[in-house]
C-alpha positions, 0 to 999 in steps of 0.5 A: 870938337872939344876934345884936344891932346897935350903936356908941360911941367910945372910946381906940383900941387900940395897934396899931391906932393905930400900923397908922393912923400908919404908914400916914398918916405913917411920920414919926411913928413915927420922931419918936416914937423920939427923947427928945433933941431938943426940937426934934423933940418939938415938930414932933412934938406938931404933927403928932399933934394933926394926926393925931388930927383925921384919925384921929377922920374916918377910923379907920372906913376901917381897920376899927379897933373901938373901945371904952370898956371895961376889965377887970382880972380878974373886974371890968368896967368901962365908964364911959359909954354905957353906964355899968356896973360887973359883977363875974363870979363867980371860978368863971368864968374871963376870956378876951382881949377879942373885937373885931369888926366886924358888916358896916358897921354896928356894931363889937362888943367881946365879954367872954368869962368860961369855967366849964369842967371839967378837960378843957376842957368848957364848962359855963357861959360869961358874955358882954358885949357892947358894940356901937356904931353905926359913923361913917356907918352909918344904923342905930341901937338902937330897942327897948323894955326889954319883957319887962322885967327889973330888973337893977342900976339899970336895967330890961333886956329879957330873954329865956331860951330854948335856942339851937342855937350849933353849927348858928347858927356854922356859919350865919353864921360872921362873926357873934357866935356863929360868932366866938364858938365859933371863939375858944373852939375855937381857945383849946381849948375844948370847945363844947356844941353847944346853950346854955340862955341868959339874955339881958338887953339895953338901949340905953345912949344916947338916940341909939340909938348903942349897946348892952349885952347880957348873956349866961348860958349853961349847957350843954345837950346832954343835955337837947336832943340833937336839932336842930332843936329841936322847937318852935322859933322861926324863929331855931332857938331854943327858948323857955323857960317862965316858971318855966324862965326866971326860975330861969335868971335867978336863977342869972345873978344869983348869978354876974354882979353890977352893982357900978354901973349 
């Protein structure tokens, strides 16, 4: 249940863009060096205007995520597509960005906030995400907001189960969970091996070009030590009742707060 699909367009990334110059036209990068030469700034202003209209037709074939989201601390802010402002909870501690591709069909820019203990074991994690539809892929956002749930000024659609993020990571390493767990090992992080999770999704353009997820989760091993979990659904996960979920919603809340949108 944590996987998702989507796309938008926004500023590219410092190295990525200049991974794009050098490769299209390492002149650039060396006009880019000289300050002195009025000559040389206009030939460069040509030619970069050049290279952004090449860069918009092609910037899929290198691969590069793009993304209209900023952080500065526990704030995040995108300002279109969708347009959202969330402050996380000071309890929570914000990692690096997590940009990815998922196949040929989306990119994803994961925003990862850490409530750990002194060791380094994670209690509570808060994600966002922000996919987008890449440039020629047929997919698109299509779902109602149902189960519904109201969240800032919009309506979401919600979901509260206990996922399985040990068995799902090993399952499908290059998707969202096994990215996910493998940047928080890597950053030293203990993992529990299973998640209770509040999730809230919603397409954020009428073209179905992309999509936000917001994700709660609080560590659950203790009380689901066994795997597979009995009960559970096809994807390996586990639905949680509707009291159990509604109170796992209100602790969501009490932690991420839409500032707007």
């Amino acid at each position: 249940m944590l996987r998702s699909r989507c796309c938008s367009y926004g500023p590219v990334s410092l190295s990525c863009f200049h991974r794009f110059v050098a490769r299209l036209d390492p002149g650039v990068c060396r006009l880019s060096q000289r300050s002195d030469d009025a000559m040389l700034h206009r030939q460069s202003n040509a030619r970069i205007a050049a290279f952004v209209v090449l860069l918009a037709a092609s910037l899929a074939q290198f691969g590069c995520a793009t993304s209209f989201s900023s952080q500065k601390d526990q704030t995040l802010t995108s300002p279109e597509d969708p347009t959202l402002i969330l402050r996380i909870d000071r309890s929570f501690h914000p990692l690096p960005p997590l940009k990815f591709q998922i196949e040929s069909l989306t990119n994803v820019d994961r925003r990862v906030f850490v409530d750990s203990d002194g060791k380094g074991a994670i209690r509570r994690l808060v994600i966002v995400q922000f996919e987008t539809v890449r440039p020629g892929a047929g997919f698109r956002f299509v779902y109602p907001p149902r189960p519904p749930a109201e969240f800032g000024a919009q309506t979401y659609r919600f979901g509260a189960y206990v996922h399985d993020d040990e068995t799902e990571a090993a399952k499908l390493p290059a998707r969202e969970a096994g990215r996910t767990r493998n940047f928080l090992l890597k950053d030293g992080f203990k993992v529990p091996s299973a998640f209770r999770v509040a999730r809230l999704a919603r397409v954020t353009d009428q073209k179905g070009m992309s999509e936000v997820i917001i994700f709660y989760m609080e560590a659950a091993d203790v009380d689901f030590p066994i795997r597979p979990f009995p009960g559970a659904d096809e994807d390996g996960d586990l639905t949680l009742d509707e009291a159990e979920a509604q109170s796992l919603l209100a602790r969501m809340k009490s932690v991420v707060t839409p500032m707007s949108g």
